[in-house]
C-alpha positions as CSV (number, residue, x, y, z in Angstrom):
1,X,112.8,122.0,111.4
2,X,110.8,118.7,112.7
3,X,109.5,116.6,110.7
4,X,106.7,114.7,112.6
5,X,104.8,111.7,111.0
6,X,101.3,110.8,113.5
7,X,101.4,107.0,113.5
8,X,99.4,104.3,114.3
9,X,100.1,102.2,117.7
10,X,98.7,99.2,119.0
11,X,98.5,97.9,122.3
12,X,101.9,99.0,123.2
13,X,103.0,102.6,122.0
14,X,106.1,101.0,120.2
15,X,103.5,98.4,118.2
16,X,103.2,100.2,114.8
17,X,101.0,98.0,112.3
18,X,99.5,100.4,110.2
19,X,100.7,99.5,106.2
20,X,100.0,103.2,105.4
21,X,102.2,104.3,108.0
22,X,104.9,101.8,107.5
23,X,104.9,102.9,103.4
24,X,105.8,107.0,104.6
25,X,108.2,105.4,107.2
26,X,110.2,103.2,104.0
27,X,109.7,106.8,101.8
28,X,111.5,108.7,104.8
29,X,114.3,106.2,104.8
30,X,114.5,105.9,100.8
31,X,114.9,110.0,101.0
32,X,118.1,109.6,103.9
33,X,114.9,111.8,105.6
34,X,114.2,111.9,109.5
35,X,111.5,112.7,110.8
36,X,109.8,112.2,114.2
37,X,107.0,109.6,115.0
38,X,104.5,110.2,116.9
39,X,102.2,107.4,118.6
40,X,98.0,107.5,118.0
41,X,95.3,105.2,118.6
42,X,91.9,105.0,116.1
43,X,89.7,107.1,118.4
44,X,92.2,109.8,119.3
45,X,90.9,111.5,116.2
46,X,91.0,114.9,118.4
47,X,94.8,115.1,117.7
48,X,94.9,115.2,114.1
49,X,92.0,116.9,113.6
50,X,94.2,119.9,111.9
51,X,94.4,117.5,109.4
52,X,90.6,117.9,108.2
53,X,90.4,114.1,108.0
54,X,90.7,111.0,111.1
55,X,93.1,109.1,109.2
56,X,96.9,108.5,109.7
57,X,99.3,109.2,108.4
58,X,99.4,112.8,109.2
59,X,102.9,114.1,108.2
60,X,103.4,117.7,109.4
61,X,107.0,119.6,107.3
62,X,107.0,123.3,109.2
63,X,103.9,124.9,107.7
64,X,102.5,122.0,105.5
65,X,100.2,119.0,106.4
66,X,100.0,116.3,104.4
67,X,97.4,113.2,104.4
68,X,97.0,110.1,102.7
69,X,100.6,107.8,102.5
70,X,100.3,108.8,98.5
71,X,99.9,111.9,98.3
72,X,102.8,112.0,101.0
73,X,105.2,110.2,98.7
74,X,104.0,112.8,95.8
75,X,105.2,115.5,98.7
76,X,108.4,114.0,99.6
77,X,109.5,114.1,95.8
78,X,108.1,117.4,95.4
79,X,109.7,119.0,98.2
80,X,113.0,116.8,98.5
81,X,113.5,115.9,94.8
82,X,116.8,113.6,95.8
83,X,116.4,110.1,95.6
84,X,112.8,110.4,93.7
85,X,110.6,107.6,94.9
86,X,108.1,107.8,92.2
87,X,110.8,109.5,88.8
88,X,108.7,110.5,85.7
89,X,104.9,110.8,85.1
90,X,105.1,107.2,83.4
91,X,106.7,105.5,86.3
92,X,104.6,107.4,88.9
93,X,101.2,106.0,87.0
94,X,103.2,102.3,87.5
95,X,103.5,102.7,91.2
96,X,99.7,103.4,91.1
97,X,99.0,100.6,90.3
98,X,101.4,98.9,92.8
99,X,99.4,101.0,95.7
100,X,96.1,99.5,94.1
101,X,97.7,95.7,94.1
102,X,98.4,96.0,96.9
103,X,95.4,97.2,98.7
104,X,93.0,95.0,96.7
105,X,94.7,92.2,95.8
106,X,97.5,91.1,98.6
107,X,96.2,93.4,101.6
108,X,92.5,91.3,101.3
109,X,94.1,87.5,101.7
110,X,96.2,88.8,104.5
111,X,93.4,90.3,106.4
112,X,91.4,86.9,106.6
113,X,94.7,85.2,107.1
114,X,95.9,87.9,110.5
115,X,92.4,89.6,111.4
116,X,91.9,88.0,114.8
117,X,95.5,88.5,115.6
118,X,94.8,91.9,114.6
119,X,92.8,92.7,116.9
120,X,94.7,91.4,119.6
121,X,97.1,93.8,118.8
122,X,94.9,96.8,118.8
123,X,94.2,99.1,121.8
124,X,91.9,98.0,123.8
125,X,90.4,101.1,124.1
126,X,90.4,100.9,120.0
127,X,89.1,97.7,119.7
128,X,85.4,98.2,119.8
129,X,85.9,100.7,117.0
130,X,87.6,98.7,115.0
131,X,85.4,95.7,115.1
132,X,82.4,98.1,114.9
133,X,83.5,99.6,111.9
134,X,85.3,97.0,110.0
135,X,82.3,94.4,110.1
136,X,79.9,97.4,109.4
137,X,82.8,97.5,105.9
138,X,82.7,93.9,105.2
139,X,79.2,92.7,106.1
140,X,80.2,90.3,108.3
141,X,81.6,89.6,111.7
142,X,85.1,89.1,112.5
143,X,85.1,85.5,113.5
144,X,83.3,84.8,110.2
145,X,86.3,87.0,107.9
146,X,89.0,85.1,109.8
147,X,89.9,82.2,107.4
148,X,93.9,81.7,107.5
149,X,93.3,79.2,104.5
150,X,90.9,80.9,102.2
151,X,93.4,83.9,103.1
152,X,96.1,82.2,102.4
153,X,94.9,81.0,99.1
154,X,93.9,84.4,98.0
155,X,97.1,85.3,98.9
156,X,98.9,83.0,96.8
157,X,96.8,83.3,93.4
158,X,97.1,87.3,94.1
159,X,101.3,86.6,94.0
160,X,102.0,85.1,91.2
161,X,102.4,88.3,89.0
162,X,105.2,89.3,92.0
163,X,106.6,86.1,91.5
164,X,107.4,86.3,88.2
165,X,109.2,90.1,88.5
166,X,111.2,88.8,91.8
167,X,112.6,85.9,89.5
168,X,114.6,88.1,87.4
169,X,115.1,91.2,89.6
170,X,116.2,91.7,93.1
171,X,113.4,94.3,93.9
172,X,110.2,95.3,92.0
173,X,111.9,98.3,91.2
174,X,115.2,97.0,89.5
175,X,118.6,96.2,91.4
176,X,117.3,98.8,94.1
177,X,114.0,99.9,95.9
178,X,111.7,102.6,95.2
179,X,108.1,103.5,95.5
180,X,106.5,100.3,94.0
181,X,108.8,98.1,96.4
182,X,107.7,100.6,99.6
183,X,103.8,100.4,98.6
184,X,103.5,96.1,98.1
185,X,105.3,95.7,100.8
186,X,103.8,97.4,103.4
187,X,101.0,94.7,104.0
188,X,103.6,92.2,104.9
189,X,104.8,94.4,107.0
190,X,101.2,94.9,108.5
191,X,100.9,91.3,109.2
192,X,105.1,90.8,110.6
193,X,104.5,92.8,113.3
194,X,100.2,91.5,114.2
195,X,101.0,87.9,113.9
196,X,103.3,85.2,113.1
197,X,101.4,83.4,110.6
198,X,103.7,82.6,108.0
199,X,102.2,84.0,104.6
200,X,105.2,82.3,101.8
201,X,107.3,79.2,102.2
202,X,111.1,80.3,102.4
203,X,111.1,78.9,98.5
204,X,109.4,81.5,97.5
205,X,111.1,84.3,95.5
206,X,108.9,86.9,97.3
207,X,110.2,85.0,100.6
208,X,113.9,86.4,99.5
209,X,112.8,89.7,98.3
210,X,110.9,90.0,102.0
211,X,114.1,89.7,103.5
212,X,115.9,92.1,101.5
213,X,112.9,94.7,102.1
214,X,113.8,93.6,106.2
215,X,117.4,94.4,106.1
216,X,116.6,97.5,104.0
217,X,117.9,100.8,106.0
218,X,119.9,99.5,109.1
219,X,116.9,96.9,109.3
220,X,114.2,99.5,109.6
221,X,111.8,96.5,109.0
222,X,113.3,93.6,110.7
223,X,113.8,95.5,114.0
224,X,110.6,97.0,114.1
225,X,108.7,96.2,117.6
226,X,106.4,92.9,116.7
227,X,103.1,91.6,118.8
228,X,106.0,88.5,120.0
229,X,107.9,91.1,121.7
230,X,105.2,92.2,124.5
231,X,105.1,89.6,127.0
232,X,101.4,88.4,127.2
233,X,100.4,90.0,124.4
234,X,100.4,87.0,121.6
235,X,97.4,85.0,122.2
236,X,97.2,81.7,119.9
């Protein structure tokens, strides 16, 4: 039986940016899991409207359909209990609040740090959408959220906390990954393959611990299709 996973592309089918996505696709590869990509754009909501919602990821497992990178990790362990991503109900309520940090306290200092380089990499058919609905979200235009230096400010008050855990341990999660690792890091992952701004000096502990999540899984990360690769894509 195919797994299928409906994934978010960018201007090239192979670009895959979304940090929701790219959290099931670390999940997948934690579990020794495949499962079958498949490429969609923000107003191709037609194609997962089985789903009941218009957001990916979509994973589809025979007669089940699950939404929401979350509640797909809560299905993976459910349904494939080897190699749990989330364990016990104390250490799945930790990587809660690993999702939340990293949606409201990294993800926000890399979007003004990436979000013209974003859109770059988007669809062009998507990218009236997205600026449509994302200043309609934030109250502002997109020009006016790009700041790389506020962003990277934000960015570096928000890691300090990650700092600190990546001083005494390889991953967040203890000598190896699991679900708290797959969930902070997916909005670095988010801005690798957008842009090349560079988010932590190579001093960093979370520099080191970026490169171990890159070289994770035969390099699932590190060889991951990246806005550089498309010739005439980048635009500085």
């Amino acid at each position: 039986m195919t797994r299928e996973l409906y994934d978010l592309c960018g201007t090239d089918e192979g670009l895959r940016f979304s940090p929701y996505c790219w959290r099931v696709k670390y999940a997948f590869a934690h579990k020794g899991l495949e499962v079958q990509t498949h490429p969609w754009h923000f107003t191709d909501k037609e194609a997962i409207e089985f789903s009941g919602q218009g957001k990916v990821p979509v994973l589809v497992d025979g007669e089940s359909v699950v939404s929401d990178s979350y509640e797909i990790f809560r299905y993976l362990d459910r349904t494939y209990p080897d190699a749990p991503l989330l364990g016990d109900a104390t250490a799945e309520a930790r990587a809660r609040f690993f999702k939340f940090y990293a949606e409201r306290s990294l993800a926000p200092g890399i979007l003004r740090t990436i979000v013209m380089d974003l859109l770059n990499a988007i669809h062009p058919e998507d990218r009236e959408y997205f600026r449509e609905t994302r200043e309609k979200a934030f109250g502002r235009t997109l020009e006016d959220l790009h700041s790389p230096s506020q962003g990277l400010s934000l960015l570096d008050k928000a890691l300090e906390p990650l700092r600190g855990r990546l001083e005494e341990s390889d991953f967040i999660d203890g000598n190896a990954p699991a679900a708290a690792d797959y969930l902070t890091f997916s909005p670095f992952m988010w801005a690798r393959v957008v842009s090349t701004a560079d988010l932590v000096s190579n001093a960093d502990p979370v520099y080191g611990w970026m490169e171990r999540m890159l070289d994770l899984y035969g390099g699932l990360g590190r060889n991951a299709k990246r806005i550089v690769d498309i010739e005439g894509a980048y635009e500085n």
